[in-house]
C-alpha positions as CSV (number, residue, x, y, z in Angstrom):
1,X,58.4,93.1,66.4
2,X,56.9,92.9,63.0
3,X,59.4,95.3,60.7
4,X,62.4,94.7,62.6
5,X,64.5,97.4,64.0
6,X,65.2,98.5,60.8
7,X,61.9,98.5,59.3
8,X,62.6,95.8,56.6
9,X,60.0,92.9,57.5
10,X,62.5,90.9,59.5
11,X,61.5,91.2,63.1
12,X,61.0,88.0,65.0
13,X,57.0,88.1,64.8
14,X,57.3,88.3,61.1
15,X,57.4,84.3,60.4
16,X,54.2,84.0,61.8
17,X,52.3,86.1,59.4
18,X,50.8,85.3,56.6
19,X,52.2,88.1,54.3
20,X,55.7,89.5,55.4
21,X,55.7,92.5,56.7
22,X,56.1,95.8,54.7
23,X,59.7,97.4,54.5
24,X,59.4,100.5,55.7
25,X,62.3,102.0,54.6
26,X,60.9,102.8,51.1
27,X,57.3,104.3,51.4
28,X,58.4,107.2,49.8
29,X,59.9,105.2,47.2
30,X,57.2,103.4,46.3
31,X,55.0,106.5,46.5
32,X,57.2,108.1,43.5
33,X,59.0,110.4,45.8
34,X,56.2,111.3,48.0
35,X,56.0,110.2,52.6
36,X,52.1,109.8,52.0
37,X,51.3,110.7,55.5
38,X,47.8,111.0,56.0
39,X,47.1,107.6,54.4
40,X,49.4,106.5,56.7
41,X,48.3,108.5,59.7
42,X,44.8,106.1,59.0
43,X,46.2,103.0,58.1
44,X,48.6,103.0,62.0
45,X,45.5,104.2,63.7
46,X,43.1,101.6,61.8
47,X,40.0,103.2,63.4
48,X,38.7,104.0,60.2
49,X,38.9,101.5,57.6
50,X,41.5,102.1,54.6
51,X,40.5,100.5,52.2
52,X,43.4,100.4,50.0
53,X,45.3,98.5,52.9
54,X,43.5,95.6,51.9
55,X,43.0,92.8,54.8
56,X,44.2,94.1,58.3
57,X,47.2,92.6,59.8
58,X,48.5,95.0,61.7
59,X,47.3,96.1,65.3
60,X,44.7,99.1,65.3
61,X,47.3,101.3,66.7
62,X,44.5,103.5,67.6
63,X,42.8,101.3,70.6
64,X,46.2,100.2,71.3
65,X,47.2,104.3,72.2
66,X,44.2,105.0,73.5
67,X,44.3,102.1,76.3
68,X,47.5,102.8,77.4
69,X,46.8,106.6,78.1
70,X,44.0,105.5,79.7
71,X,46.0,103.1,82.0
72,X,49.1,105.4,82.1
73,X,47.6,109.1,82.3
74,X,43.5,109.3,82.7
75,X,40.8,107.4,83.1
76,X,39.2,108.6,80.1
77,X,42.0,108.5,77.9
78,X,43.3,110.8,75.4
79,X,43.2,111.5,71.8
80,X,45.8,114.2,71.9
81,X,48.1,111.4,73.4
82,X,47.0,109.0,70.9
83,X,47.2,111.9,67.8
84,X,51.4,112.7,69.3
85,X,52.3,108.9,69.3
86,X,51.1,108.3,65.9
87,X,52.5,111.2,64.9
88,X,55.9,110.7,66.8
89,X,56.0,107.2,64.7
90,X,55.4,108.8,61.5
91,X,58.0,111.6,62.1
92,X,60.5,108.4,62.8
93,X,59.0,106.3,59.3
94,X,60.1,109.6,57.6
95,X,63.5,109.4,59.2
96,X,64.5,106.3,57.4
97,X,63.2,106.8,54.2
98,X,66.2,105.9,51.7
């Protein structure tokens, strides 16, 4: 809603923010070649602070995963589901790297 379905800052959310939204298509790019991945990894979880992300924007995917495994598979919840979706989303950022 925020990146678009492209991942270039265009989604439909992205005029109500305050700083557009990051194109996602060139991380690696930016990064002189290199998917940083474990910054990354933090920064969609946002459980621990990253400090190079500056002021927080973006959802703390984290909760987010872990409340819907806990409403859609246990009552405790899962960090294994919460590790594969994070994952699963950084597998797909890779994808589209130009």
């Amino acid at each position: 809603m925020c990146h678009g379905r492209d991942g270039k800052g265009d989604g439909p959310y992205a005029v109500f923010l305050n700083r557009k939204p990051a194109v996602l298509t060139t991380i690696r790019e930016r990064n002189k070649g290199i998917f940083p991945q474990e910054r990354l990894y933090k920064m969609i979880d946002g459980r621990e602070p990253v400090t190079a992300h500056g002021t927080r924007e973006i959802p703390i995917w984290g909760d987010v995963f872990l409340a819907w495994s806990v409403q859609d598979f246990w009552p405790w919840g899962s960090e294994q589901l919460v590790r594969g979706r994070i994952l699963e989303l950084l597998f797909y950022l890779q994808s589209i790297q130009k």
